[in-house]
MDAnalysis code that builds the backbone (N, CA, C; Angstrom):
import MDAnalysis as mda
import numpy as np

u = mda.Universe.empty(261, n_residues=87, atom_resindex=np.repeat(np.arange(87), 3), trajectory=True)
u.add_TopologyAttr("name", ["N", "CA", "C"] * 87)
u.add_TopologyAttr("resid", np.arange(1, 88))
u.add_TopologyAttr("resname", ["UNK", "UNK", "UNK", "UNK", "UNK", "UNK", "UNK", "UNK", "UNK", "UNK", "UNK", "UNK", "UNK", "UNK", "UNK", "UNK", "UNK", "UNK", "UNK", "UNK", "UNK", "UNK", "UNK", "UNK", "UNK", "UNK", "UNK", "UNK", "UNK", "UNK", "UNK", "UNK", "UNK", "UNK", "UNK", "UNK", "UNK", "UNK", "UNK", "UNK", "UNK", "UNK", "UNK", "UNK", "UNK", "UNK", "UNK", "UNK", "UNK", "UNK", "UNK", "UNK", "UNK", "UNK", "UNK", "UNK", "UNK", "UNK", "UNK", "UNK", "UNK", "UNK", "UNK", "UNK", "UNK", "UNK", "UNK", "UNK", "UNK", "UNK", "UNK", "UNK", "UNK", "UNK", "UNK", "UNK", "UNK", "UNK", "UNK", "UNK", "UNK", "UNK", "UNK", "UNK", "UNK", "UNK", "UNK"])
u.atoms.positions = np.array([
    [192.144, 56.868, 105.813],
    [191.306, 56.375, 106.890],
    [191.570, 54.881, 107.076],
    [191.429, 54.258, 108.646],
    [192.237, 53.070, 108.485],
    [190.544, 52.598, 108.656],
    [190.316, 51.199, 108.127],
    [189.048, 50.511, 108.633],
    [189.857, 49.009, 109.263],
    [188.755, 48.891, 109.724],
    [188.558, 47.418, 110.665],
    [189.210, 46.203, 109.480],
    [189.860, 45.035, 110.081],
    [189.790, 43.948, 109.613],
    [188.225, 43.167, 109.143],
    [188.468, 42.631, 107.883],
    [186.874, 42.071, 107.534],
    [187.299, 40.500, 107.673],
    [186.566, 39.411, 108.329],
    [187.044, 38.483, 108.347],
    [186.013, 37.785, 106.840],
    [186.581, 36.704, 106.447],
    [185.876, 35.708, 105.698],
    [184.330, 35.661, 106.586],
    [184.595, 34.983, 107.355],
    [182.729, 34.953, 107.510],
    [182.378, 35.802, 107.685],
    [182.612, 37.126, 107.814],
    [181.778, 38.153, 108.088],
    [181.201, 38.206, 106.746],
    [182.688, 38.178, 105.678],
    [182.419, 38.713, 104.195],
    [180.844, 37.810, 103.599],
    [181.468, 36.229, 104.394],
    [180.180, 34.907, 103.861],
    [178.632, 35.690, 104.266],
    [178.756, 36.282, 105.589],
    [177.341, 36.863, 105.795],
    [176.712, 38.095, 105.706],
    [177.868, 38.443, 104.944],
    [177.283, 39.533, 104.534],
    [176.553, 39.558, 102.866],
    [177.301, 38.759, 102.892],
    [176.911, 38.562, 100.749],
    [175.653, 38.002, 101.013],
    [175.632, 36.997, 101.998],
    [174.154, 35.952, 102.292],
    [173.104, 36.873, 103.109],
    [173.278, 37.575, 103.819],
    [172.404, 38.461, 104.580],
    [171.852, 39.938, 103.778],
    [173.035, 40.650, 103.177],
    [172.440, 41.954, 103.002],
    [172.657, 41.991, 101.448],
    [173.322, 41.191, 100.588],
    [173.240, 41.316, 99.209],
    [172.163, 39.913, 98.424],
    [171.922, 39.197, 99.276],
    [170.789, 37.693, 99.044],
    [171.789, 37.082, 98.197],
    [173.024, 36.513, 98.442],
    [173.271, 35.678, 97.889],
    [173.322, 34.303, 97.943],
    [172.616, 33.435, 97.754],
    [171.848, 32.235, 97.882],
    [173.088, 30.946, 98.375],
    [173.759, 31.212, 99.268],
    [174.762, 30.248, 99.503],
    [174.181, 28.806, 99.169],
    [173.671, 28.714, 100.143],
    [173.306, 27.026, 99.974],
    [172.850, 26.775, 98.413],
    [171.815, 27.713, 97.372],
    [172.192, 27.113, 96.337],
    [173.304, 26.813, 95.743],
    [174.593, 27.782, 96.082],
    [175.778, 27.614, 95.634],
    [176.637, 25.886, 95.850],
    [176.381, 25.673, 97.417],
    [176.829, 24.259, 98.137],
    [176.022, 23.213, 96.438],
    [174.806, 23.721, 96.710],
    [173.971, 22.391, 95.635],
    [174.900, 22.016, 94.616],
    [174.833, 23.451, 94.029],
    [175.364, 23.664, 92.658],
    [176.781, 22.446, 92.368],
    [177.785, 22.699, 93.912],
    [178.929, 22.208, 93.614],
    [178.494, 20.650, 94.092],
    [177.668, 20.691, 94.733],
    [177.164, 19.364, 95.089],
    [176.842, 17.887, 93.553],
    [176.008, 19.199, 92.988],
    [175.624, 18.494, 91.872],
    [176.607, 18.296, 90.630],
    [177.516, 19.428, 90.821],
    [178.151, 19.286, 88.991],
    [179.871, 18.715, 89.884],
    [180.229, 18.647, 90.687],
    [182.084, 18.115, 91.190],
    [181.731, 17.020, 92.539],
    [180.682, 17.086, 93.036],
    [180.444, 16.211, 94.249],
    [180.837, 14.885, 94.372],
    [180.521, 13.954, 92.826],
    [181.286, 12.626, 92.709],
    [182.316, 12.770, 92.883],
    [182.819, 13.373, 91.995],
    [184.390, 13.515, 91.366],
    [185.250, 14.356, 93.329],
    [184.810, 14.937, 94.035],
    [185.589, 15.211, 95.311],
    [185.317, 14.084, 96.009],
    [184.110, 13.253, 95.955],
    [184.120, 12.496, 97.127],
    [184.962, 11.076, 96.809],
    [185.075, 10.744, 95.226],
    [186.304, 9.809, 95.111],
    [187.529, 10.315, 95.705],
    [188.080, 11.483, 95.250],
    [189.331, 12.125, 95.548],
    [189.532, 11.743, 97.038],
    [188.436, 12.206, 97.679],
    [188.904, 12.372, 99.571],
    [188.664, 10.837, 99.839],
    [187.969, 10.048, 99.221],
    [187.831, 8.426, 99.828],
    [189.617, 7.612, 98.972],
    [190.081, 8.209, 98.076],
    [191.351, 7.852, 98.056],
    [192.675, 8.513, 98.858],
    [192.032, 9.236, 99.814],
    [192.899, 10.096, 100.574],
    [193.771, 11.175, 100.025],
    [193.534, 12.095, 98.803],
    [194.315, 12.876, 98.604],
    [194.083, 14.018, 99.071],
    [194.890, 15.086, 98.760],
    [194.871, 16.483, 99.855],
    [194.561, 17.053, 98.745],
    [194.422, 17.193, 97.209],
    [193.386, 17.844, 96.293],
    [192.811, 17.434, 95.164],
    [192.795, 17.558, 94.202],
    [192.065, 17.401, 93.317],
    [191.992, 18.732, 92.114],
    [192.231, 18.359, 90.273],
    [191.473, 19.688, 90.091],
    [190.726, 18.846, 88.823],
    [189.322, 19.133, 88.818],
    [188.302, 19.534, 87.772],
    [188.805, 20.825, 86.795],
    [188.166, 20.177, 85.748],
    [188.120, 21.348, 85.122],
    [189.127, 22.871, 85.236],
    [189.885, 22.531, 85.715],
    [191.099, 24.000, 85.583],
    [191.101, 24.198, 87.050],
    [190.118, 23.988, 88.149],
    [189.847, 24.518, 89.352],
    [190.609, 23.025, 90.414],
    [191.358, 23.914, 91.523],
    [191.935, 22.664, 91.707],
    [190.856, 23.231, 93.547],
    [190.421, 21.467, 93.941],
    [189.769, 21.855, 95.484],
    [190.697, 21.079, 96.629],
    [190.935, 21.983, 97.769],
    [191.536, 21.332, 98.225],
    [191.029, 20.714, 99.713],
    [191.557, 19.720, 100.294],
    [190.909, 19.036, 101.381],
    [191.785, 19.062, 102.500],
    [190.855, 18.720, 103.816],
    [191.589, 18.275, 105.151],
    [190.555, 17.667, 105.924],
    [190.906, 16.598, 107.215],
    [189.896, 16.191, 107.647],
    [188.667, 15.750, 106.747],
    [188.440, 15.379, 105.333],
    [187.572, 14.890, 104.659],
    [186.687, 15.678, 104.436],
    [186.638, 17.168, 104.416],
    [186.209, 18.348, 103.544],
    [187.222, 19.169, 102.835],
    [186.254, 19.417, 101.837],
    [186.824, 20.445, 100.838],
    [186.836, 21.963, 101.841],
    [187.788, 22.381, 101.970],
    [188.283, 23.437, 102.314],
    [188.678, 24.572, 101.968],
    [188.768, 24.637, 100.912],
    [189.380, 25.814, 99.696],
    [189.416, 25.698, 98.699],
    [189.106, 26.451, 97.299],
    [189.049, 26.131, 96.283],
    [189.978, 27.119, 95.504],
    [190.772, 26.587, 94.415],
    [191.891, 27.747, 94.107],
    [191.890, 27.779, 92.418],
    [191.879, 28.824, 91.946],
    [191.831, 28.750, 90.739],
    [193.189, 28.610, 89.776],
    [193.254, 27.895, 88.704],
    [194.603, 28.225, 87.525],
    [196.042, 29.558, 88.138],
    [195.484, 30.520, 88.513],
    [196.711, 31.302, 89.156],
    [197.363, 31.051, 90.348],
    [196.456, 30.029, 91.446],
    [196.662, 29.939, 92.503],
    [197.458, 28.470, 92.563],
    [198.244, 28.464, 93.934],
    [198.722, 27.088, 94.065],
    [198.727, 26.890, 95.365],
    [198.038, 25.627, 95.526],
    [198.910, 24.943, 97.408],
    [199.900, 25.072, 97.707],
    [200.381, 25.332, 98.444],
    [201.741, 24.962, 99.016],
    [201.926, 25.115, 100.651],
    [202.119, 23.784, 101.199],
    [201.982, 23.893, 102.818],
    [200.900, 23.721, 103.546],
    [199.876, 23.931, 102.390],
    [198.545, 23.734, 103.300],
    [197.941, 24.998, 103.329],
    [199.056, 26.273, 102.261],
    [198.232, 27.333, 102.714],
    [198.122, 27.470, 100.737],
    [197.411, 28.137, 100.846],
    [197.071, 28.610, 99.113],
    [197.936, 30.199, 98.922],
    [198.696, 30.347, 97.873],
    [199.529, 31.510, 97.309],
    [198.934, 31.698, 95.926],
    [198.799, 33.113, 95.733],
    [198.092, 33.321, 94.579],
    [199.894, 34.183, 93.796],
    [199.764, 33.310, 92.989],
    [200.812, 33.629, 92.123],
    [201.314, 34.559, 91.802],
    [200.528, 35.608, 91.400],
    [200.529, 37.042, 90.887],
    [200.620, 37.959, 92.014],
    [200.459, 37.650, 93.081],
    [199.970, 38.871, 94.355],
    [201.422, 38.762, 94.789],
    [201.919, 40.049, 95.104],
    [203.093, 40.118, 95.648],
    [203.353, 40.152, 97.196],
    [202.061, 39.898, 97.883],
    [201.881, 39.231, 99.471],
    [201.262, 38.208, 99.599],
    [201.131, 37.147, 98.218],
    [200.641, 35.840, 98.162],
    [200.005, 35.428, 99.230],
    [198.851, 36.711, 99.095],
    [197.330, 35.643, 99.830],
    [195.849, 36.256, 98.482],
])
């Protein structure tokens, strides 16, 4: 059976709408424990940064994506190492 494309925000509102997952506490969360540490990064102009094993990456002066130890930038787009259609 073929289904529909799921986009990212659908996926964002659906976790936040029909499973209660508390986004904005999530924003806090990263607000409170990496928020210094990104907002030096983007006021020295770099395109990422990694904390703790997690590397975040930026454009226009937001964090935009966050990629873990398997994953890497490259181009501006993120490739997950292991996936053999590196997304």
């Amino acid at each position: 059976m073929n289904f529909p494309e799921i986009t990212d925000h659908a996926l964002l509102r659906y976790a936040e709408r029909v499973l209660d997952v508390d986004i904005p506490a999530i924003r806090r969360h990263m607000e409170e424990t990496v928020g210094p540490q990104l907002q030096a990064a983007i006021a020295a102009r770099a395109a990422s940064c990694e904390i703790d094993g997690v590397r975040y990456c930026f454009k226009g002066g937001k964090v935009v994506t966050v990629l873990t130890e398997t994953q890497a930038c490259r181009r501006g787009r993120h490739l997950e190492q292991d996936s053999p259609r590196g997304r």
